[in-house]
N, C-alpha and C positions, 0 to 999 in steps of 0.2 A: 405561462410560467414567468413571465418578465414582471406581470403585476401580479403577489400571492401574500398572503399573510398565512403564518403559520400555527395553527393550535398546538398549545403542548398543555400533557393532562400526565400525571403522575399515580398509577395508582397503589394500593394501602399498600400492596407487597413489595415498593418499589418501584416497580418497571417506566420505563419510562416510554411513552408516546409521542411523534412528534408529527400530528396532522396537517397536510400540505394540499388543500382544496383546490382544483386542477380541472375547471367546467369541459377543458378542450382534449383532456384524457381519457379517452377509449378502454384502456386495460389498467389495471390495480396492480402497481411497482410497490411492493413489500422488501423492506431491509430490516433485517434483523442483524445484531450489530452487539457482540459479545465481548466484552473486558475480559480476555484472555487471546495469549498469542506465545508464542518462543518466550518470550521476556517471562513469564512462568513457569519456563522447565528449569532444569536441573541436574547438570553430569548426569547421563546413565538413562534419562527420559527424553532427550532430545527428540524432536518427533510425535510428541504426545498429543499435543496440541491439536497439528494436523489430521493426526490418527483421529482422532475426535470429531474433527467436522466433517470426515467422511463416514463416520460411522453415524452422526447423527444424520449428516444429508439421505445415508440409506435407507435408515427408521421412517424419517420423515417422508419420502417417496412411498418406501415398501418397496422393498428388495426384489419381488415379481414381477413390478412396471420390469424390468430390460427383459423380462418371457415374457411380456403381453399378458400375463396371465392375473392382474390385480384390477379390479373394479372399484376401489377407494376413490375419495374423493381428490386424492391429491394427483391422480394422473391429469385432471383440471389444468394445470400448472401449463403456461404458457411456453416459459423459457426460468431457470434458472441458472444460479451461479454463484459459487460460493469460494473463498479462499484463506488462508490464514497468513496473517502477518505478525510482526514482531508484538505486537500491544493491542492487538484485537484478533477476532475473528467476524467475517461479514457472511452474510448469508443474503440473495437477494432471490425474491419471485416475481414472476409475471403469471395473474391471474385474468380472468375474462371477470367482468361485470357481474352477468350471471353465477346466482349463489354466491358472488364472494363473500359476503356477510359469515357465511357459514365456512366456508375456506378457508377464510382467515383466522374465527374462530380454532374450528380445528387444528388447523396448520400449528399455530402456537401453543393450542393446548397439548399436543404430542410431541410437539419437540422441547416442552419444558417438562415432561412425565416421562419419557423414558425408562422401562422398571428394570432391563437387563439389554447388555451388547449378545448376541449368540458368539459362538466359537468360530463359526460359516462365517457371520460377517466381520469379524476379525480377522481371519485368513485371508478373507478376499480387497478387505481396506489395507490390510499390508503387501500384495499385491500389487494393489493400484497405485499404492505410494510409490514402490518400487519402479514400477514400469513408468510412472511420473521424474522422477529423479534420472531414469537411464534417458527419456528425451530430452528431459530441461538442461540437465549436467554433463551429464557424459557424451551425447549428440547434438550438442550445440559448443559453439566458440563463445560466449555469451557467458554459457551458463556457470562454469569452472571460473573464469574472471571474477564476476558477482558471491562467487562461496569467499572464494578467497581475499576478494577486495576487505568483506566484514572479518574476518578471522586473523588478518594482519592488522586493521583500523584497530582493533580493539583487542586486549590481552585479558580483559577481567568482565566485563559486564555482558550479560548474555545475549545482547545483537553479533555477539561474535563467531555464534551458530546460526548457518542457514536455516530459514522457517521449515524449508521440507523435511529438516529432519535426517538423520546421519542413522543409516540401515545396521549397524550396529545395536545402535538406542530403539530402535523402535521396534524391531525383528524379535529382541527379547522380552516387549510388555508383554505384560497378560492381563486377561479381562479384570478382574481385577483392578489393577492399577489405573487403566484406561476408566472404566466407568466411576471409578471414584473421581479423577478429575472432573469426568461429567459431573457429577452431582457438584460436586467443590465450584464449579466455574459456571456453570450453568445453571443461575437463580437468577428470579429475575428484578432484584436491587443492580445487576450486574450488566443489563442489558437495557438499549436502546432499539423501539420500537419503530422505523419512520414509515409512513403509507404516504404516499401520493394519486389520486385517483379524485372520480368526479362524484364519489358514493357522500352519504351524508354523515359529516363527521360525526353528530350524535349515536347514530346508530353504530359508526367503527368504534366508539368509543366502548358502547353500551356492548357489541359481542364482544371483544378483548375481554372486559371486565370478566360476561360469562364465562370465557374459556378458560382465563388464567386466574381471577382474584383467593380463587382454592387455593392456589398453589403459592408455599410460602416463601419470604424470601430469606437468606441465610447469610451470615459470616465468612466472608472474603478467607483464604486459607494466609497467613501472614506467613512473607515470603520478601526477604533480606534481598535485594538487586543490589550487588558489588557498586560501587562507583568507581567509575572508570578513572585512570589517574593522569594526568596534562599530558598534552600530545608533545616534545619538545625539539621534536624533528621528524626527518620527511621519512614514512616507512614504505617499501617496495620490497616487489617480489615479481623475477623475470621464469616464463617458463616457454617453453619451445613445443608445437603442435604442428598436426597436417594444414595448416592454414597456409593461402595464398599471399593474405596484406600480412601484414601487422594490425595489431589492435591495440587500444591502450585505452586502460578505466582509472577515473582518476576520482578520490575520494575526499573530499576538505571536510572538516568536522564542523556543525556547525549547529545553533539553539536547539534545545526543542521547539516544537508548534507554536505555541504561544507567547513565545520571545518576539520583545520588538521587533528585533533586526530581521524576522524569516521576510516579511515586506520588501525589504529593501532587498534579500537575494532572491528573492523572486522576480523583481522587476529586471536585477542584473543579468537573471538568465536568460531574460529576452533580451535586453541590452548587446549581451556575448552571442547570443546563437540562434535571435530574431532574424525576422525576415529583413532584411537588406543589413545586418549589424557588420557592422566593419570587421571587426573577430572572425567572422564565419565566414563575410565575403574573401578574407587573407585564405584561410583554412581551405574553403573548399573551392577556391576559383580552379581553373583548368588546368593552372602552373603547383597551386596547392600541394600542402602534404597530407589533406584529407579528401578521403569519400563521402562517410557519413558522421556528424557529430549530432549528439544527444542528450541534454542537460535535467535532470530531475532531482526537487526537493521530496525526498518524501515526509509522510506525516507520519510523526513521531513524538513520542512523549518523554524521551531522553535525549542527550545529544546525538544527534543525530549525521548522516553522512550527506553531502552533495555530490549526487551519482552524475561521471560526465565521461562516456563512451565516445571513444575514436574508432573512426575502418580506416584506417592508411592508405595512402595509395602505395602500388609497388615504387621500390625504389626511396622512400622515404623514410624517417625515423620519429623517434617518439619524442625524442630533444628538441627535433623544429618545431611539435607541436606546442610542449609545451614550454618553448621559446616565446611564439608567439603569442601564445592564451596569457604568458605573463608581463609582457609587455602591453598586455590590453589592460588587464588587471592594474599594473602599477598607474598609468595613464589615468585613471576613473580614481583611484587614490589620492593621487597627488591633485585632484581636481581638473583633469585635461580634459572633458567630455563637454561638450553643446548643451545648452539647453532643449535644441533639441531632437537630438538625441536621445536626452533622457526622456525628454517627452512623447516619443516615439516607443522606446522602452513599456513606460509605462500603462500609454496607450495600446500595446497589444496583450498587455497584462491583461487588461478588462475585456478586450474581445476576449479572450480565453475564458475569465470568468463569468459572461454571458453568454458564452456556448453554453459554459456547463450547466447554467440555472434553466436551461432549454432540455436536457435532457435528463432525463426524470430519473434513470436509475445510477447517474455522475453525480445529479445533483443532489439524491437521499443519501448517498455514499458518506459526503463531507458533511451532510448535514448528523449524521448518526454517528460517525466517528471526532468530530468536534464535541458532540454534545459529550462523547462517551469519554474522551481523554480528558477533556479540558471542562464537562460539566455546563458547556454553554455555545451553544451553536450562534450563537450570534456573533461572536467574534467571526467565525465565517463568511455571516451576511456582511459585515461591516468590513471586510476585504477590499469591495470598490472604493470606498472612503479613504481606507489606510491609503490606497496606492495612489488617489486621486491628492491627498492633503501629502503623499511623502516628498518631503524636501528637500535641496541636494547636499545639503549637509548631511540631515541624516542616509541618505544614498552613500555617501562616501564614508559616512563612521562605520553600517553596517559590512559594507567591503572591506574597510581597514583593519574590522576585531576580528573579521573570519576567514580571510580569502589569502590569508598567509605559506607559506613554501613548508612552515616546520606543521604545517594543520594538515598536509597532505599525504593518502597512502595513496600508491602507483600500484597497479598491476598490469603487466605487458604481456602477451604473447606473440611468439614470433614464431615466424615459418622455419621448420625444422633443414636438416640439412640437403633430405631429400624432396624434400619439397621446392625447397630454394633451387637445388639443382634442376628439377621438372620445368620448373619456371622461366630459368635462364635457358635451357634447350627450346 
């Protein structure tokens, strides 16, 4: 994978392809990569999204694989994986060599034909949502932070709802509703295709075509996304749980994807909470007011949040920390940072991004979701470049437009009073 070139083949219905010839690949890593995510729904359909990619992942297996009792050709499937985010949906498979030609075929010819959801798999995909929300949200410390971090960052644009979906919204669709969005979101001018494997691209080409070039592609449903209006101070939200530390999730608002500046906070976030970074060694040394810190840009096609999770230690607060993370911050502003330093920064940048071109189903991931947001995965490959030519001006403009105090939501939780008192006994 270090040395590949990529084919991309377009065909008449739209869809798009992105082959990634792979001689040292054993099994056939399939992403399937849909222009549709929350950023779609709408008051009263929250959840619809998700409700969708489980009911097609079921179609697409057949409902009987979890009885043993389907001999299709899709119990094949190695390992899959699938999830919904704010501005896409992914679907990923692991097939074996054998027949894939025809796997693959099929695989995509059924999951762009769909002719009806049953009722059974309705009941049972709201179910699962359910019981997926009671672990992620309601059984974790984590989970309630993250609803609420987006739902105070933002007042109008619909990142402001969690992708899983709010049991209200979703409890009430009916088939109906649900498979209309399938057909509305699920064409394939809307979808990116990416295979990595050691098969012969002509012929992934050549079945693709057979299974899907029937299938037509259609008109995006037009769909007004609010713009969100200037952040012009810091917004927080404290809430009290059976938790032991404290916790603190901190949110800075910051480009979409394909903004200059995401280069330069991505190098920063190794910079702050790399391996040996002066920020994280303050943070978490033995004296520290942290356990664990964890900093993530995600990929997004709107303005978007920098997610940066604290575990406190006991006896500490959320003020030292982000005493200290801002004291690190102004320092890199004002130009106090090493050359290198930064070049340290930088450099773990690109170990990161040559892990991920090593693993095949990280690395179709961005490749399918670049293509899909932004219409051009190369901006992607050209990553190492960015970070290699970024310079410390531009390192210090990108921090100075986005890593401000009024750009920030907080959300805290803190050990309740019984808790506190358990602790102290």
């Amino acid at each position: 994978m270090e040395e590949f070139h990529i084919i991309k083949y377009k065909l008449n219905n739209g869809l798009r392809l992105l082959i990634v010839p792979a001689q040292k690949q054993e099994t056939v890593w399939v992403q399937i990569c849909v222009g549709v995510g929350s950023c779609q729904e709408k008051m009263g359909t929250r959840g619809i999204a998700h409700l969708t990619e489980h009911l097609v992942i079921e179609n697409l297996l057949g409902r009987n694989t979890r009885r043993g009792q389907s001999d299709n050709i899709f119990k094949s499937f190695l390992r899959y994986y699938c999830y919904t985010y704010f501005d896409y949906t992914l679907y990923a498979l692991e097939i074996p060599p054998r027949n894939a030609y025809t796997t693959l075929k099929n695989a995509l010819s059924k999951f762009l034909s769909i002719e009806k959801f049953s009722q059974e798999d309705l009941s049972w995909a709201k179910n699962a949502i359910h019981r997926e929300r009671e672990q992620k949200i309601y059984q974790t410390v984590t989970g309630p932070l993250y609803e609420a971090l987006y739902k105070v960052a933002y007042n109008r644009h619909p990142y402001r709802w969690y992708t899983i979906g709010q049991k209200r919204d979703y409890s009430a669709l009916d088939l109906q509703e649900v498979f209309r969005f399938y057909r509305s979101f699920y064409i394939p001018n809307n979808i990116v295709v990416v295979v990595i494997s050691s098969l012969s691209s002509s012929k992934i080409i050549h079945c693709v075509e057979r299974g899907i070039n029937k299938i037509k592609g259609g008109n995006l449903p037009r769909h007004n996304i609010p713009s969100e209006l200037p952040q012009r101070r810091r917004r927080y939200r404290t809430f009290w749980d059976n938790v032991s530390t404290e916790h603190l999730l901190l949110g800075f608002k910051i480009p979409p994807l394909e903004h200059l500046y995401r280069t330069g906070l991505n190098v920063l976030n190794y910079a702050l909470f790399g391996r040996k970074a002066e920020c994280k060694r303050l943070l978490t040394s033995p004296k520290g007011p942290v356990r664990y810190v964890f900093g993530y840009l995600p990929m997004t096609k709107f303005e978007g949040l920098y997610e940066i999770l604290f575990v406190l230690r006991p006896g500490h607060s959320s003020k030292e920390v982000e005493e200290i993370l801002f004291d690190n911050i102004k320092k890199y502003t004002v130009g106090k940072m090493s050359p290198d330093d930064l070049k340290r920064a930088k450099k773990r940048a690109i170990n990161e991004f040559d892990q991920i071109k090593i693993t095949p189903k990280i690395f179709s991931s961005y490749l399918g979701i670049y293509e899909l947001l932004l219409k051009n995965y190369l901006i992607f490959l050209d990553y190492e470049n960015s970070v290699k030519n970024l310079s410390r001006n531009s390192f210090l403009l990108s921090i100075a437009s986005t890593m401000r105090k009024n750009h920030l939501t907080a959300i805290t939780v803190k050990p309740n009073q019984k808790e506190m008192a358990r602790i102290v006994s």
